[in-house]
DSSP file (Angstrom, degrees, kcal/mol; ACC not computed):
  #  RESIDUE AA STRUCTURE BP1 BP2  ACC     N-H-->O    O-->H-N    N-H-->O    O-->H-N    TCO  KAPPA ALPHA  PHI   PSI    X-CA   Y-CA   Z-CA
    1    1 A X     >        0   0    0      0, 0.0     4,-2.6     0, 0.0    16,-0.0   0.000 360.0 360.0 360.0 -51.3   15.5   83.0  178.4
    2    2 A X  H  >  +     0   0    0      2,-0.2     4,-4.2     3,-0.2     5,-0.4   0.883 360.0  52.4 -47.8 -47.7   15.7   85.5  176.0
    3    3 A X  H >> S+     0   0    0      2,-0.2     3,-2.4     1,-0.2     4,-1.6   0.930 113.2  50.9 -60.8 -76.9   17.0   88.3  179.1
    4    4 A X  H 3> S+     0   0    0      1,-0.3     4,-0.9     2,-0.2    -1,-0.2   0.682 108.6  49.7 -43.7 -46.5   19.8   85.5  179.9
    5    5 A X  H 3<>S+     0   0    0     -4,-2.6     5,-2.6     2,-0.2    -1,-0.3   0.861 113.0  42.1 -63.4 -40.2   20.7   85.5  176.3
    6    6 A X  H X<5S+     0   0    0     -4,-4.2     3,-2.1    -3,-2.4    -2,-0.2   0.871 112.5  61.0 -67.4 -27.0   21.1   89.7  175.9
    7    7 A X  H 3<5S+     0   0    0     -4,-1.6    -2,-0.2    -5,-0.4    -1,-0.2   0.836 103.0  42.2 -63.5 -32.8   22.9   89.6  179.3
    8    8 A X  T 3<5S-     0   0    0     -4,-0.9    -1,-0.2    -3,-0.2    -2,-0.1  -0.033 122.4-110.8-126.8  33.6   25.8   87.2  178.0
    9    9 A X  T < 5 +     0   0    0     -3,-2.1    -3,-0.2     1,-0.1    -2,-0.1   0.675  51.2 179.5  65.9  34.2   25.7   89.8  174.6
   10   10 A X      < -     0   0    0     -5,-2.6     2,-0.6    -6,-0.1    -1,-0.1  -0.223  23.4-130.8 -74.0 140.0   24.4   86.8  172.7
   11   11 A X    >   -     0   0    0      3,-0.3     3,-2.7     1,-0.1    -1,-0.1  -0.944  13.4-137.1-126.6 110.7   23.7   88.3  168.5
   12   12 A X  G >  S+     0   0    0     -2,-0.6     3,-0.5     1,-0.4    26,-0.2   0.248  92.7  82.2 -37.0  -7.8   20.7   87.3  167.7
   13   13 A X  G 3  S+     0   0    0      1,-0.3    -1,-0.4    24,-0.1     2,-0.3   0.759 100.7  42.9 -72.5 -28.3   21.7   86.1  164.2
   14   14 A X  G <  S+     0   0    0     -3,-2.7     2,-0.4     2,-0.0    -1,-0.3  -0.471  94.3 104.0-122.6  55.6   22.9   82.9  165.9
   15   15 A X    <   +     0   0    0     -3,-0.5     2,-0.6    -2,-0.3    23,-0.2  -0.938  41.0 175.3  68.2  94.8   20.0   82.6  168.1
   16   16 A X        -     0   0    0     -2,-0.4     2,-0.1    23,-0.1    -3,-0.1  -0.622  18.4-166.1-120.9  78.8   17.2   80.0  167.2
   17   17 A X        -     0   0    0     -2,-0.6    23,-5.7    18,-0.2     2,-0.4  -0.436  14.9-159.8 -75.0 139.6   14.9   80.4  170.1
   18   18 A X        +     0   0    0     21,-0.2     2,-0.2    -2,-0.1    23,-0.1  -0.815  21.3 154.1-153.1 125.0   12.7   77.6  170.1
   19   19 A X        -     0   0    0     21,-0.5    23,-1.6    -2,-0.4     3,-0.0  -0.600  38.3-150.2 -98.9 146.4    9.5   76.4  171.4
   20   20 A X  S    S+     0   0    0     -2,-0.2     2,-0.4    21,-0.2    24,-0.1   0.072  83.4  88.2-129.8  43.9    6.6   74.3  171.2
   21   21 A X  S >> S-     0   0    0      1,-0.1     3,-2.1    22,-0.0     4,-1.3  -0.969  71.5-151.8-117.1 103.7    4.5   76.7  172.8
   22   22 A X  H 3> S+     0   0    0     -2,-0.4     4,-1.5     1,-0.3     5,-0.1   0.780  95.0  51.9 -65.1 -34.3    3.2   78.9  169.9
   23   23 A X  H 3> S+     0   0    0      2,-0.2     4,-0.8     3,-0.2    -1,-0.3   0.459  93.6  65.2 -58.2  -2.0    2.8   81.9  172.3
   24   24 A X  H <> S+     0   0    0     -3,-2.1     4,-1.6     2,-0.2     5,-0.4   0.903 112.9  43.8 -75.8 -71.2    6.4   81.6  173.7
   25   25 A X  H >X S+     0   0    0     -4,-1.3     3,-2.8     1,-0.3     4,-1.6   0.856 116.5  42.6 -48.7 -78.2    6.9   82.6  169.6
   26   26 A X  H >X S+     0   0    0     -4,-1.5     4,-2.7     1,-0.3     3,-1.1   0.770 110.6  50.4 -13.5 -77.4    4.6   85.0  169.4
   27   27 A X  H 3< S+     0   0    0     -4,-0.8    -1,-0.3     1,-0.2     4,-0.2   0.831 117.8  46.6 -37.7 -45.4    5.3   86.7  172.7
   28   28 A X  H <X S+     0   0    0     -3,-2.8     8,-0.7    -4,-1.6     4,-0.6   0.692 109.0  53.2 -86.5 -16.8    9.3   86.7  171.3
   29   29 A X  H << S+     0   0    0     -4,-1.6    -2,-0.2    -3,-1.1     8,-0.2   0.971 121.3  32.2 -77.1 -48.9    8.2   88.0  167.6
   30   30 A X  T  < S+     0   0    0     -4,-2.7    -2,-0.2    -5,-0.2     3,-0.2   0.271 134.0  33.4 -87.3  13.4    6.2   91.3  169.6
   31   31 A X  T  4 S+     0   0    0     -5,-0.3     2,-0.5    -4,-0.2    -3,-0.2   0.794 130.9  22.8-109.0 -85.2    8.9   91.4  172.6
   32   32 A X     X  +     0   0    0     -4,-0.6     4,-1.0     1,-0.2    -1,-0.2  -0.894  69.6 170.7-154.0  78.9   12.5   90.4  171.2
   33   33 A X  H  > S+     0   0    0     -2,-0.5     4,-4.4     2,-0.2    -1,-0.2   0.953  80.0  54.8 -71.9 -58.7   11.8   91.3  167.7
   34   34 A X  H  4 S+     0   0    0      1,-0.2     4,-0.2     2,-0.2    -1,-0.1   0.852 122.5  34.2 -63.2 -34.2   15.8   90.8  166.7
   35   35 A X  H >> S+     0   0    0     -7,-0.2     4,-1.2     2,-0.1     3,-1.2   0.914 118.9  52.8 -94.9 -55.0   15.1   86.8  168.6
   36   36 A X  H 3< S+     0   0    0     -4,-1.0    -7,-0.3    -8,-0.7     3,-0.2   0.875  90.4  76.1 -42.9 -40.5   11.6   86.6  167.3
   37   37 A X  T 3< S+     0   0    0     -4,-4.4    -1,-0.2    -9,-0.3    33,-0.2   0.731 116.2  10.6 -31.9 -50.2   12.9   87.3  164.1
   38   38 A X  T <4 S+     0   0    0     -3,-1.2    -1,-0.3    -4,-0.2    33,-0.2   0.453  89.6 141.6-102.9 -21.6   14.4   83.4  163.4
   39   39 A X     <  -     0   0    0     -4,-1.2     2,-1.0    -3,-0.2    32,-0.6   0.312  45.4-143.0 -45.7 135.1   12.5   82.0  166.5
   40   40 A X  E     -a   71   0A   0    -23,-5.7   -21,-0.5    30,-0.1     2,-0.3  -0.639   2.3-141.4-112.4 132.7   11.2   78.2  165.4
   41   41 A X  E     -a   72   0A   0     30,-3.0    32,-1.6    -2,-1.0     2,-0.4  -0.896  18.4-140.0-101.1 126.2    7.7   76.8  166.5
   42   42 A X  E     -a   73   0A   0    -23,-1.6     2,-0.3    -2,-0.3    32,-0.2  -0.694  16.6-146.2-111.2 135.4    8.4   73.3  167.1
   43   43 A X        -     0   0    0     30,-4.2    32,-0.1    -2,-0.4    12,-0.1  -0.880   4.7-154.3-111.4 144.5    5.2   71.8  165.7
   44   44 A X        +     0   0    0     -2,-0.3     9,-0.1    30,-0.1    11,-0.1   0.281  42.0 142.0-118.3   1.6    4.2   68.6  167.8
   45   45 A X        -     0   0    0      2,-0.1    30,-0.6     7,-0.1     2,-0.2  -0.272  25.7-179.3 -60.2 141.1    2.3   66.9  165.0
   46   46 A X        -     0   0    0      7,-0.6    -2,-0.1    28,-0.1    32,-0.1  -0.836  16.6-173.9-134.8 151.1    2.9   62.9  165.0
   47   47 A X  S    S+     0   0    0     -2,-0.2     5,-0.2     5,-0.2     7,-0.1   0.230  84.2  73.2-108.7  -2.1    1.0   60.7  162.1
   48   48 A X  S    S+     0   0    0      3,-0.1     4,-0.1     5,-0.1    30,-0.0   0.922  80.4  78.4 -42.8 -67.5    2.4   57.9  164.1
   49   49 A X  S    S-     0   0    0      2,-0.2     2,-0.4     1,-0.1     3,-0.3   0.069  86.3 -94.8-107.3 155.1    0.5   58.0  166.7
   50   50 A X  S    S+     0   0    0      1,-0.3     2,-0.2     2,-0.1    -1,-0.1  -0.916 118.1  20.7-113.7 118.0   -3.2   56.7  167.3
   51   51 A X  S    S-     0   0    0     -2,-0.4    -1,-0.3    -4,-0.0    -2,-0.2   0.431 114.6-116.5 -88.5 162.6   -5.1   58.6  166.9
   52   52 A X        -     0   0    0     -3,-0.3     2,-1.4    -5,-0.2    -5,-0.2  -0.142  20.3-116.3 -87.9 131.8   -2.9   60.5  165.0
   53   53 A X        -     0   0    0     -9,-0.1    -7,-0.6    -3,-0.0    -1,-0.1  -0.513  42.2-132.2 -88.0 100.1   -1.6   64.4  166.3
   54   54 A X        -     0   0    0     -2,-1.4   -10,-0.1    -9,-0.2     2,-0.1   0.297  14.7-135.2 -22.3 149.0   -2.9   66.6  163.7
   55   55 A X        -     0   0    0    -10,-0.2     2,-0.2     1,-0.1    -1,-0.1  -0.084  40.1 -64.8 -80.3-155.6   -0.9   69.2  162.0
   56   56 A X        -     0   0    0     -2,-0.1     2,-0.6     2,-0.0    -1,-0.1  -0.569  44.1-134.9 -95.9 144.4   -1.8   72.7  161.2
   57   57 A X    >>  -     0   0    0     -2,-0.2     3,-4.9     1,-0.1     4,-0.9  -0.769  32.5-105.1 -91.4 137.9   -4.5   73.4  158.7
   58   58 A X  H 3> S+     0   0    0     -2,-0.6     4,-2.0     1,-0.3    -1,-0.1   0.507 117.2  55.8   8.4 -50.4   -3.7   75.9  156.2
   59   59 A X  H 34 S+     0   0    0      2,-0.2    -1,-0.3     1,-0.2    -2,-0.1   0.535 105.6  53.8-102.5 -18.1   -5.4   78.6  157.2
   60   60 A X  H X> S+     0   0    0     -3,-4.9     4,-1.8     2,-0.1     3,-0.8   0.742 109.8  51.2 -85.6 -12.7   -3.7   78.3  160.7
   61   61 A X  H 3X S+     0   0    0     -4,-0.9     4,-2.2     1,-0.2    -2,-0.2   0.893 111.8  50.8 -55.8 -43.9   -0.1   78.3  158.7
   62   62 A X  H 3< S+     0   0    0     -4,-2.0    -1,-0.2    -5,-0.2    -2,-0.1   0.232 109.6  47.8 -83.2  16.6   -1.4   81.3  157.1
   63   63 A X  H X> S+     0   0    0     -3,-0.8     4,-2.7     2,-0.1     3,-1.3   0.729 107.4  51.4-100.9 -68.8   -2.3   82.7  160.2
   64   64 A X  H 3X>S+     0   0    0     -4,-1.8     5,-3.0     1,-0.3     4,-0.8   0.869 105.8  60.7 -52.1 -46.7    0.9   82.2  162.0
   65   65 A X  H 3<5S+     0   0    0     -4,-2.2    -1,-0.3     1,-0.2    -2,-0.1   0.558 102.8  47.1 -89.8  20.1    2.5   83.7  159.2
   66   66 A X  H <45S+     0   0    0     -3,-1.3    -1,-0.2    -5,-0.1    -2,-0.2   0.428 105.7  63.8 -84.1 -42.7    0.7   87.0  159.5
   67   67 A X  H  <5S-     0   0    0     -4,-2.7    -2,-0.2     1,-0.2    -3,-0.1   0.679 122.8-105.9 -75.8  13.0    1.6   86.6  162.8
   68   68 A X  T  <5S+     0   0    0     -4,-0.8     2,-0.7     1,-0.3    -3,-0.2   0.400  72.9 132.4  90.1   3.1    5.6   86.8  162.1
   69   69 A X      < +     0   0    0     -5,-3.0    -1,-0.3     1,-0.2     3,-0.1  -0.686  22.5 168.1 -95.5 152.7    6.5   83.4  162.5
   70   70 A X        +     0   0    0     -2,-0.7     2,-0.4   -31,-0.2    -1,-0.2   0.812  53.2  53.5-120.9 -47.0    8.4   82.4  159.9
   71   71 A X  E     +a   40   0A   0    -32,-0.6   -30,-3.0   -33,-0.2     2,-0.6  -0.937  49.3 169.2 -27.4  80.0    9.8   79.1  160.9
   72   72 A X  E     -a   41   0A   0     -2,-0.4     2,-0.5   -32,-0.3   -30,-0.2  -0.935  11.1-165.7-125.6 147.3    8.1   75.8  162.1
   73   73 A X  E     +a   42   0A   0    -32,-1.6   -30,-4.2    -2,-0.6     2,-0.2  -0.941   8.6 179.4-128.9 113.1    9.6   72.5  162.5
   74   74 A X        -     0   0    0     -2,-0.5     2,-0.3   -32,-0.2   -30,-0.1  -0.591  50.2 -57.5-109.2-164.9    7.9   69.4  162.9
   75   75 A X    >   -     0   0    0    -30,-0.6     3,-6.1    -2,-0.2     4,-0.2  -0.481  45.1-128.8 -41.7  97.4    8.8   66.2  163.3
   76   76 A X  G >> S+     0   0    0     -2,-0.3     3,-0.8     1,-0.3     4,-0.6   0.689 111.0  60.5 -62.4 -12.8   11.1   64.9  160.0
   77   77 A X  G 34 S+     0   0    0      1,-0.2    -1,-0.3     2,-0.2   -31,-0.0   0.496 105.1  50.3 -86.0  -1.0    8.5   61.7  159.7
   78   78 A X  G <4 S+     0   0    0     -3,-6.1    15,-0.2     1,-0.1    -1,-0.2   0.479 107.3  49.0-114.8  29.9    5.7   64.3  159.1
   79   79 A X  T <4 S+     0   0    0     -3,-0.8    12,-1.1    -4,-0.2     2,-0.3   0.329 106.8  63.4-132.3 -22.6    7.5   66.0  156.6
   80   80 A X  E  <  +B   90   0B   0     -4,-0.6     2,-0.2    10,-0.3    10,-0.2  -0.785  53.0 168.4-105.6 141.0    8.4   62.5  154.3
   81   81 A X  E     -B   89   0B   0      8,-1.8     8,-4.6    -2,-0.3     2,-0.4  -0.877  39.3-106.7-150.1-169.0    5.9   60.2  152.7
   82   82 A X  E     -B   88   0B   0      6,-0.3     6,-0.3    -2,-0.2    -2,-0.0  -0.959  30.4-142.0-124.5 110.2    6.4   57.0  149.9
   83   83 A X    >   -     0   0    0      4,-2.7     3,-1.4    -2,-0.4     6,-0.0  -0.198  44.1 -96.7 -76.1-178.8    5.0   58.3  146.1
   84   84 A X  T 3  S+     0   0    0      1,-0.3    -1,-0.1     2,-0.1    -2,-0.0   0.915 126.1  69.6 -91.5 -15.6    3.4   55.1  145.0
   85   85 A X  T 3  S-     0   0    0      2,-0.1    -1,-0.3     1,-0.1     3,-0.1   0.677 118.9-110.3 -49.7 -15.5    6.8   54.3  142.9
   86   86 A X  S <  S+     0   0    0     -3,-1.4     2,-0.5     1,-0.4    -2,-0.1   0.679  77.7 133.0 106.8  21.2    8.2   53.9  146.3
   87   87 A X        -     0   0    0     -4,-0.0    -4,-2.7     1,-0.0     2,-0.5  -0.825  57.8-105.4-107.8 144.5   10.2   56.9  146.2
   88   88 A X  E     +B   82   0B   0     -2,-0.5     2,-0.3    -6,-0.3    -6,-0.3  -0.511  42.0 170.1 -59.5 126.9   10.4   59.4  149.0
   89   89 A X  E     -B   81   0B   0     -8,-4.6    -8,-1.8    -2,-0.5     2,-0.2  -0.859  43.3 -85.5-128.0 160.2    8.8   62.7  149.0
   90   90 A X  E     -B   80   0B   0     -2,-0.3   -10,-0.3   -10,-0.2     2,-0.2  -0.689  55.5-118.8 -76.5 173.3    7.9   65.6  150.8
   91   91 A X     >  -     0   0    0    -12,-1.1     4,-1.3    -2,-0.2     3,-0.4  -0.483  21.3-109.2 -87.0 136.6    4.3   65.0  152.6
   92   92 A X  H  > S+     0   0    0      1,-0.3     4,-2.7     2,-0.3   -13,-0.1   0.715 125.3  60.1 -35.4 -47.1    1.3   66.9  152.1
   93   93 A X  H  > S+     0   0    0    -15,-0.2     4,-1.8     1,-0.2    -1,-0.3   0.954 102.8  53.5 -60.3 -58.1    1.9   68.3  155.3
   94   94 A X  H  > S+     0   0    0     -3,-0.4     4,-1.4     2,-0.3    -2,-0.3   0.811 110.5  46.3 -41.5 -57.3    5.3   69.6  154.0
   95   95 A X  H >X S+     0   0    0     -4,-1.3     3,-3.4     2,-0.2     4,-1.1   0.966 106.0  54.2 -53.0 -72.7    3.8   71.3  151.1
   96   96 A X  H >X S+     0   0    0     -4,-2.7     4,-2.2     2,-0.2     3,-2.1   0.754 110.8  51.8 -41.2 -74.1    1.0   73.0  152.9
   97   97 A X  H 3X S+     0   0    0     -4,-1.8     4,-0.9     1,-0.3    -1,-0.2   0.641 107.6  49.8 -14.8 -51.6    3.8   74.3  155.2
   98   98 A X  H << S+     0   0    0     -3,-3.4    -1,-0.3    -4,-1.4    -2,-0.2   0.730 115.3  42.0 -86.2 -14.1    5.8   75.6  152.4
   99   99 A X  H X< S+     0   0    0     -3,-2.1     3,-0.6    -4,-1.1    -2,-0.2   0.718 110.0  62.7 -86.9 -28.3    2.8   77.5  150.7
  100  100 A X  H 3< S+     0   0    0     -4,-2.2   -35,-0.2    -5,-0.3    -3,-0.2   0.808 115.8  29.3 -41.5 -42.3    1.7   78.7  154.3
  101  101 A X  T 3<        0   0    0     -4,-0.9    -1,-0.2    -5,-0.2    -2,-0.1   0.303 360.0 360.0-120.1   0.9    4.6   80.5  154.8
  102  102 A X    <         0   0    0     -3,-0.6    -2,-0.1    -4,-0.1    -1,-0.1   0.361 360.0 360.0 -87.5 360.0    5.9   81.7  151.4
């Protein structure tokens, strides 16, 4: 994907190659540094579902972000929860994400 994309002179600033195969990122952060760079790990976690598809624990966020990724995107119902005033918030998950990667 990436090759098709230098081939039609594509500038990786407008590029958001994206996967939800966490070695597709990887492979494009140590490859295709200039794509890796933005590249977004589509995270596949559901809290929907039963039983429910886990998210990342901490210590694999903080993992990933040694490893150069810099983006992941899950699912916008695993990023919202209901404080008990009944107001919307970000999700635990959400947090951990944004300290994971900061």
């Amino acid at each position: 994907m990436i090759d098709e994309l230098k081939d039609a002179d594509a500038d990786p600033r407008d590029v958001w190659a994206q996967s939800f195969n966490v070695d597709d990122i990887l492979y494009w952060i140590q490859n295709e540094p200039r794509f890796g760079k933005q590249a977004v790990y589509l995270d596949d976690v559901d809290p929907t579902t039963i039983p429910p598809t886990p998210g990342l624990s901490p210590a694999d966020l903080m993992q990933l972000k040694h490893q150069g990724v810099r983006i992941i995107a899950p699912p916008m119902w695993a990023l919202l929860a209901v404080d008990p005033s009944g107001e919307i918030v970000p999700s635990e998950y959400a947090n951990d994400i944004r300290k994971g990667l900061q």
